[in-house]
N, C-alpha and C positions, 0 to 999 in steps of 0.2 A: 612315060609318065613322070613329071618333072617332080618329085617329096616338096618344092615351093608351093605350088598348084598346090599340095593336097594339104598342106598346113593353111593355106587359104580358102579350100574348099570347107576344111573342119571347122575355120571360122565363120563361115556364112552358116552352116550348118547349127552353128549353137546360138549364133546371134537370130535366125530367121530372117533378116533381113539384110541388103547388099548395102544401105548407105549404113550401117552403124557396123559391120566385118566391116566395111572401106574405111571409115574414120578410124578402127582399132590397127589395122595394116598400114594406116599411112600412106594408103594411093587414092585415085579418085575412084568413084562407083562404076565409071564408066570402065575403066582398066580392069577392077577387078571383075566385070561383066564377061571382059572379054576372056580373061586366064577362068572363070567355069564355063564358059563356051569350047575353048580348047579343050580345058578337059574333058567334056562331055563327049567333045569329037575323038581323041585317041581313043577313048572308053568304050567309042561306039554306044553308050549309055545316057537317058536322059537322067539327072539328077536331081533336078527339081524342078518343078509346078509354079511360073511367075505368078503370082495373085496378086489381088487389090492389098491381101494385108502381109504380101512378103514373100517369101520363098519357101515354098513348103518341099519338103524333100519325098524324092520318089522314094519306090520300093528298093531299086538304086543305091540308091543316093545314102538309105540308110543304112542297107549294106556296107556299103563301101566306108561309112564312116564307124560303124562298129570293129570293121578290120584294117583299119588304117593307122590305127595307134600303134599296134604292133612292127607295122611295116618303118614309123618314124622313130620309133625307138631302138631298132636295128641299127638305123642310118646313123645315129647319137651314137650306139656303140660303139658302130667301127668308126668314125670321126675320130673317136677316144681312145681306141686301138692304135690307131695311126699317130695321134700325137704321144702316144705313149713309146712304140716303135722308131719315131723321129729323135725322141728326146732320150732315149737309151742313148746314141750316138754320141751325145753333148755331155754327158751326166747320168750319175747312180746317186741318190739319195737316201740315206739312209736314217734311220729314227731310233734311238736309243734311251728308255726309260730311263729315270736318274738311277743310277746302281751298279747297274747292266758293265761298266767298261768297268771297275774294279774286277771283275770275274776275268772278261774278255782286254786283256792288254793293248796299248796302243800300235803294236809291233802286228799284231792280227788285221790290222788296218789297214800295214803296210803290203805284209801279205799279200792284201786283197787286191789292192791297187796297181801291184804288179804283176797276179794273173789279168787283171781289168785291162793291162796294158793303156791303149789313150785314150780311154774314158776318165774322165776328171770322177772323183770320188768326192761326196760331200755328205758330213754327216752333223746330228746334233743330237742334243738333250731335251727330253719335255717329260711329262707325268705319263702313263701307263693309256689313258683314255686317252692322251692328245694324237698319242704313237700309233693305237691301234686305228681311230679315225682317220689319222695320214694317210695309214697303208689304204683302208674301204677307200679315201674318194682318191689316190694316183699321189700326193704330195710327196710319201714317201715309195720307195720300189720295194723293201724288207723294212721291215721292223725288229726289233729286238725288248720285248717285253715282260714285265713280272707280273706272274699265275696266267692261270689259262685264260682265253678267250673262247666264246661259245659264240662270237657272231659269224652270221650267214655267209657264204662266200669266201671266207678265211681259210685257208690251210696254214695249223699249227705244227710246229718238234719242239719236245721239248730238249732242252742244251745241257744243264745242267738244272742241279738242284742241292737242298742243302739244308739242315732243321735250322731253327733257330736257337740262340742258348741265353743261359740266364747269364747276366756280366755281374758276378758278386764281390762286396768288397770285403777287407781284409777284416776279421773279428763278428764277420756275421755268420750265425750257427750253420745257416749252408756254406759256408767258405770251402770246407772238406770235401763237398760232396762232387762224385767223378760223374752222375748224372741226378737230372732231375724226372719228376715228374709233374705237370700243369696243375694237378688235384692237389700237390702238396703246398702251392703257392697260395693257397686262398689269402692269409691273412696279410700278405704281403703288398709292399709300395712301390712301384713303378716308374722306369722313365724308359720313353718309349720316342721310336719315331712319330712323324703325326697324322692326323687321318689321310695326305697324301698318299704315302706308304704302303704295300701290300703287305708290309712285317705287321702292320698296326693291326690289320683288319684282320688281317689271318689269326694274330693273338690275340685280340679280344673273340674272336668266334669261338674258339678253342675253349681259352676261361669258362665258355659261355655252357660249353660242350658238357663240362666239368659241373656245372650248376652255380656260377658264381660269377659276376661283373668284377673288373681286374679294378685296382685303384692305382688309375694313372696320376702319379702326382706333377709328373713334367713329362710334356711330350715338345718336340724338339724337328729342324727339317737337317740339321745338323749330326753326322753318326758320332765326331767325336767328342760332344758335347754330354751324349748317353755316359760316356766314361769319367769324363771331370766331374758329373755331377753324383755318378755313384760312388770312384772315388770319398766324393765328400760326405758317405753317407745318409744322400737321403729316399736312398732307394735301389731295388735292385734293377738293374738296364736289362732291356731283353733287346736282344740284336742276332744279326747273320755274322757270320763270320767270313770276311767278302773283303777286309780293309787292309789287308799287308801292313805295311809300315806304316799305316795311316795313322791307326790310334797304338797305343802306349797300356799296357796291362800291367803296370808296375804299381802293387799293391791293390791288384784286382786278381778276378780267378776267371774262367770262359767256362761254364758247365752246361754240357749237352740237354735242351729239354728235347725227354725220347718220345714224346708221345707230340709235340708242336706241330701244324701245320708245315712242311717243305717247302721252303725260299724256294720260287724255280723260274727258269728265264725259259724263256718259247720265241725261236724266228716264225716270224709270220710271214705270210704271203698271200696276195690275192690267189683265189684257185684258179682264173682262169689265164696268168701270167706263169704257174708253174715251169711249164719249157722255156723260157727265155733264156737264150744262154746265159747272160749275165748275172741273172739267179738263180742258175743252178750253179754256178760258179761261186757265189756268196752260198747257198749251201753248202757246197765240200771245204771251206775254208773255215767255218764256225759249224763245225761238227760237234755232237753230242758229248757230253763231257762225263768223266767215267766217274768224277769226286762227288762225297755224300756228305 
């Protein structure tokens, strides 16, 4: 039973009639006459009823077309399996939220690439929703993302994690303080990253948690701009602390908010790629990280 026949047979089945399935398939009426005559014959089954106003399908026929979607949808999988399987051989691709390789250093890359041995490694940068969408439809083979993911079909770890902190500048009454807490910030002014960001959304829920909408007065896709701008006094920066020598805290302070939602990175993975060697080998290599 050839899966062409029965994507053909489904089409005559929904159209009811042979010349308008043959103009949608692009062969003549006569051709396709004859691939549901075939079929009928391996089937040993009649499938449909010729009539004056079409094709009407047997008892057969409708059988066969209420369990045939699942039999083409198999076929699609493993198609997809296969090219997934061929193209392991060629390339790893990898997808990394913006953030993510400040934690994870360039050197972890390397790492990987020479357990990978001659598989070419290839990786990038996108937003959080681009990364996880890569991984559901094959684009990418792991992802590396910030907060959790709750969709279907996904296996998540989390890698690390990390609160976020209030970045305060020099002469503001919190300057002192060795932590904070979110409820104590109400009356306060803000620069933040911007709603791209899981820090942003994570801290306005929080605020929100607290009974108060936060007053962002600059939000930014920039981390070390949060700094030059509080520097300059016109608000306190809420950020991760994730930047090494990126940014400069000279005439700033980093105070712990203890009660903040956790910065946290998760490798993803299709669940049903878990054994691949190649990604269980980018598993042992970006293993769970022990910093808070």
């Amino acid at each position: 039973m050839d899966t062409h026949d029965i994507r053909c047979f489904r089409r005559v089945y929904e159209e009811g009639s042979l010349n308008r399935a043959a103009r949608q398939l692009f062969i003549s009426p006569q051709g396709l006459s004859r691939v549901i005559q075939k079929l009928e014959e391996d089937l040993d089954a009649q499938l449909f009823d010729r009539t004056q106003k079409g094709m009407a399908p047997t008892e057969c026929g409708a059988y066969l077309y209420q369990n045939s979607q699942a039999l083409l949808l198999l076929q699609d999988e493993i198609e997809a399996g296969l090219r997934r399987i061929q193209s392991q051989s060629r390339q790893l691709n990898l997808g990394f939220s913006c953030g993510v390789l400040n934690v994870f250093p360039l050197h972890k890359l390397d790492e990987l690439q020479n357990r990978l041995g001659p598989v070419p490694l290839r990786w990038d940068e996108r937003d959080t929703e681009e990364v996880t969408q890569g991984v559901k439809e094959g684009r990418y083979d792991a992802g590396f993302v910030i907060g959790q993911t709750a969709e279907p079909g996904l296996w998540a770890r989390e890698l690390y994690a990390k609160k976020l902190d209030a970045i305060v500048y020099e002469g503001h009454p919190l300057y002192g303080r060795e932590s904070l807490s979110i409820g104590e910030l109400q009356q306060e002014r803000f620069i933040t990253l911007n709603e791209k960001f899981y820090s942003y959304h994570s801290f306005v829920q929080r605020c929100r948690d607290f009974g108060f909408t936060p007053q962002i007065v600059i939000k930014t896709m920039e981390s070390p701009l949060i700094y030059r701008f509080c520097r300059e006094g016109l608000g306190l920066g809420v950020d991760v602390d994730i930047h090494q020598s990126e940014v400069s805290l000279q005439g700033l302070r980093r105070v712990p908010l203890m009660d903040s939602i956790p910065w946290k990175i998760y490798l993803i993975l299709r669940e049903d790629r878990l054994e691949e060697k190649a990604l269980q080998t980018v598993q042992e290599v970006f293993r769970p990280s022990t910093k808070s």
